[in-house]
C-alpha positions in Angstrom: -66.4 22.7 -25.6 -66.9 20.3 -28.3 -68.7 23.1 -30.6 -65.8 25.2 -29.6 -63.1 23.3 -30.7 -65.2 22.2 -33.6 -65.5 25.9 -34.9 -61.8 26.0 -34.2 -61.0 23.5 -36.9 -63.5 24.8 -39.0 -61.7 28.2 -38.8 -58.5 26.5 -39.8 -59.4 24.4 -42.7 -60.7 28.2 -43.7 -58.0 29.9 -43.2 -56.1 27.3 -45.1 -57.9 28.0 -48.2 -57.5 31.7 -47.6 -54.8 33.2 -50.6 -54.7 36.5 -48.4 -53.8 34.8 -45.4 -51.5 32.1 -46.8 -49.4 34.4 -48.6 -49.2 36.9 -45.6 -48.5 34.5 -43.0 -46.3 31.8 -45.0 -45.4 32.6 -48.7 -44.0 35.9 -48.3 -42.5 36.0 -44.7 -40.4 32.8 -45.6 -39.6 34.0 -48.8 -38.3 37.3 -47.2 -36.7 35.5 -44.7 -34.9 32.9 -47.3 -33.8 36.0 -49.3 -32.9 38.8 -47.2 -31.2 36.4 -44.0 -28.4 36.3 -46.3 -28.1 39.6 -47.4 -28.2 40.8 -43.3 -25.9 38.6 -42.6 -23.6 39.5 -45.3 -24.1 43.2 -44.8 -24.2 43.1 -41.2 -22.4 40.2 -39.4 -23.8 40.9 -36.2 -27.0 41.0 -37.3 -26.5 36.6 -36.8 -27.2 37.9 -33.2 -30.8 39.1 -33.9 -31.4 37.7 -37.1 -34.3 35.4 -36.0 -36.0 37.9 -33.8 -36.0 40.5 -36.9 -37.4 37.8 -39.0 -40.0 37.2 -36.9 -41.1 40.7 -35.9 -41.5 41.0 -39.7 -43.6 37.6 -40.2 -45.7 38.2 -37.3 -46.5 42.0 -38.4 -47.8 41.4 -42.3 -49.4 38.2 -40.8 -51.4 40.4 -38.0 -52.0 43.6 -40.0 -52.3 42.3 -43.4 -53.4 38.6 -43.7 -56.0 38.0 -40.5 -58.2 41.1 -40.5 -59.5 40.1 -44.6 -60.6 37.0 -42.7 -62.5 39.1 -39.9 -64.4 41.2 -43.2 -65.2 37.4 -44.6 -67.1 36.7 -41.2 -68.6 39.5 -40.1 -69.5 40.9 -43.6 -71.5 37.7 -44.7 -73.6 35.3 -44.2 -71.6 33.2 -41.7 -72.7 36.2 -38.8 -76.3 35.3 -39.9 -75.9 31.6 -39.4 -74.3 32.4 -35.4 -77.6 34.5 -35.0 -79.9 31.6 -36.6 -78.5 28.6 -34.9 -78.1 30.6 -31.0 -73.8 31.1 -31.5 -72.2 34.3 -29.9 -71.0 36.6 -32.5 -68.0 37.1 -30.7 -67.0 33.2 -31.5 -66.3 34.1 -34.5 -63.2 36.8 -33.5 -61.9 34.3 -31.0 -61.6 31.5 -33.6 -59.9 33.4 -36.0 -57.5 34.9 -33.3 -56.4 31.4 -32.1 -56.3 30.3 -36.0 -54.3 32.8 -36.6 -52.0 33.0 -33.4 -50.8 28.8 -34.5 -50.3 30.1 -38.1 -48.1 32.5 -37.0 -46.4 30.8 -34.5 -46.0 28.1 -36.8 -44.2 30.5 -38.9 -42.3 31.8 -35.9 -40.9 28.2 -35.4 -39.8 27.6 -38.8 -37.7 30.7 -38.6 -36.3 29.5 -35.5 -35.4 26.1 -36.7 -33.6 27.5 -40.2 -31.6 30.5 -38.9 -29.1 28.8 -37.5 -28.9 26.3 -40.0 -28.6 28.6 -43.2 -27.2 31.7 -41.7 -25.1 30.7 -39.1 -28.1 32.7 -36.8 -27.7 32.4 -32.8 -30.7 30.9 -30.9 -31.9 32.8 -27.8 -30.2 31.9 -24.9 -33.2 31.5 -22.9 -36.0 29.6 -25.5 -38.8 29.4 -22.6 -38.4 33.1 -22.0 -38.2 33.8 -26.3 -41.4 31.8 -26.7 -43.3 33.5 -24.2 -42.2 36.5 -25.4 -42.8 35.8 -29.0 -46.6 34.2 -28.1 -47.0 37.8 -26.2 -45.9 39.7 -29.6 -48.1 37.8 -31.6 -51.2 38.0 -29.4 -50.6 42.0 -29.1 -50.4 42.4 -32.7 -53.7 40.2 -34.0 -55.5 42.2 -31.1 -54.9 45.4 -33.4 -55.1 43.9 -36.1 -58.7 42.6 -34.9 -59.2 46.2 -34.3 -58.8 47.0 -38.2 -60.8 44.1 -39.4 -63.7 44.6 -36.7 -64.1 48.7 -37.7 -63.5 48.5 -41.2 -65.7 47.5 -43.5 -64.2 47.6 -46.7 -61.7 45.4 -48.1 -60.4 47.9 -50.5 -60.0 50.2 -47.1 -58.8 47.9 -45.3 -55.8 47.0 -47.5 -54.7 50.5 -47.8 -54.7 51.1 -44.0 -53.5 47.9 -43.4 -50.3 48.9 -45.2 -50.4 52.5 -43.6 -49.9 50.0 -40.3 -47.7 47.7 -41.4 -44.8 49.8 -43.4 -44.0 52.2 -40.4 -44.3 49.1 -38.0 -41.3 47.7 -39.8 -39.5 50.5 -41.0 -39.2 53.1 -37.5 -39.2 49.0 -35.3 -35.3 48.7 -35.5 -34.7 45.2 -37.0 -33.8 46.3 -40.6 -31.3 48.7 -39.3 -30.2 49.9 -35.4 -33.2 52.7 -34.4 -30.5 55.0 -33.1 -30.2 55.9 -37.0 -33.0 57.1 -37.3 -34.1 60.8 -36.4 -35.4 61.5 -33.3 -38.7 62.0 -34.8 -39.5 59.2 -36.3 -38.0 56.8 -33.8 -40.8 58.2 -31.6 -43.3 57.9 -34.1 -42.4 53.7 -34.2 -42.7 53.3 -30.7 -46.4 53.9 -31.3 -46.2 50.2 -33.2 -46.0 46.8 -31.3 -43.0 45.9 -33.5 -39.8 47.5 -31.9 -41.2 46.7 -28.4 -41.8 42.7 -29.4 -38.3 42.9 -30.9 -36.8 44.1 -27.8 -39.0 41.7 -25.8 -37.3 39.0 -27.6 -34.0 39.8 -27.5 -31.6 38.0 -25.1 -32.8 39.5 -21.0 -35.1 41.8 -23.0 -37.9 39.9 -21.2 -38.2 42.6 -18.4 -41.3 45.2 -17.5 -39.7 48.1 -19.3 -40.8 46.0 -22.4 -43.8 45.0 -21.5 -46.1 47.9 -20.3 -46.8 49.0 -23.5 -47.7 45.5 -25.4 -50.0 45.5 -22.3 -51.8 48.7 -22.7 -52.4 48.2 -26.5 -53.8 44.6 -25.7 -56.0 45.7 -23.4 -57.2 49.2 -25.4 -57.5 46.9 -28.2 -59.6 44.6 -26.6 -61.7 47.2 -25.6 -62.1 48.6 -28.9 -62.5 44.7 -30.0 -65.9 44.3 -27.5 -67.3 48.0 -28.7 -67.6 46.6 -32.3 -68.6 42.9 -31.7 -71.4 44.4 -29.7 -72.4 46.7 -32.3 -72.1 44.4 -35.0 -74.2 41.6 -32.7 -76.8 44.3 -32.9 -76.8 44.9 -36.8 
């Protein structure tokens, strides 16, 4: 337990001194936030209703798709994977410290946002915070898994930041929180159901925490933890 924790911290004082993963979990999220919570709420005055849960959905998205799977490359593409095999440590350590780094990054993130809306945007809190945190730590969770599935099967950075985006953009754009989904064809409001996004945005909402939004966050956790334990094994064996 002691190694465990140990390689916990370890993965956090790295992650800390990771530019990709600072800027995609913190910098550019809050700066979004800070700049565009305004603009909503100028725009669209009932948009102080879900305000924080668009923010978030946003944050948590270019955190999990963009900013943690670099991190996964780092690991598995150098030598650290050679020092787990050299000193008896389970390859898969190495996914499940950067998935619990990254989870407290985000939610980190997630309670920033929750502390300022209100206070510079006039934002209303959930009515139910246990239920909105759950909810938010199930979003969050859902979305590193898949985006431990990018950093696990791809290999190269370059790659990687061009699917990356390829995940991220339609995530946001077809999820609902930048403008109602109902606007948007029929077409491509299917097409973003396939993303985590407008399901964890509904999960958030006030009494959105019901089965009807969760099924789905549930079968992509699970297929991506399948996928996850396919490509640890393969990469214990290389």
């Amino acid at each position: 337990m002691r190694g465990f924790l140990y390689g916990i911290a370890l993965q956090w004082k790295l992650d800390m001194r990771s530019k990709s993963l600072l800027v995609a979990c913190y910098i550019v999220p809050l700066i979004f936030f800070l700049l565009m919570g305004g603009i909503f709420t100028s725009v669209m005055p009932e948009m102080e209703n879900t305000l924080i849960q668009s923010m978030i959905v946003m944050s948590v998205s270019m955190g999990a798709f963009i900013g943690m799977p670099p991190s996964l490359i780092e690991t598995y593409g150098s030598d650290i994977k050679k020092m787990y095999k050299a000193n008896g440590v389970p390859v898969y350590l190495g996914l499940i410290t950067t998935l619990i780094s990254a989870f407290l990054h985000l939610l980190l993130t997630g309670i920033a946002i929750v502390m300022l809306a209100p206070i510079l945007f006039d934002a209303t809190l959930p009515s139910d915070l246990p239920a909105f945190f759950l909810a938010l730590a199930i979003y969050i969770l859902v979305s590193l898994s898949i985006g431990s599935v990018l950093g696990l099967t791809i290999k190269s950075q370059a790659k990687l930041t061009m699917v990356a985006q390829l995940v991220f953009l339609p995530s946001i754009m077809l999820s609902g929180i930048l403008f109602p989904g109902s606007l948007l064809p029929d077409g491509l409001e299917k097409i973003g159901r396939i993303f985590p996004a407008p399901w964890g945005f509904k999960l958030m909402l006030n009494h959105g925490f019901c089965y009807d939004n969760l099924w789905y966050m549930a079968l992509l956790f699970i297929v991506a933890v399948i996928v996850c334990g396919i490509a640890v094994k393969k990469q214990a064996k290389n």
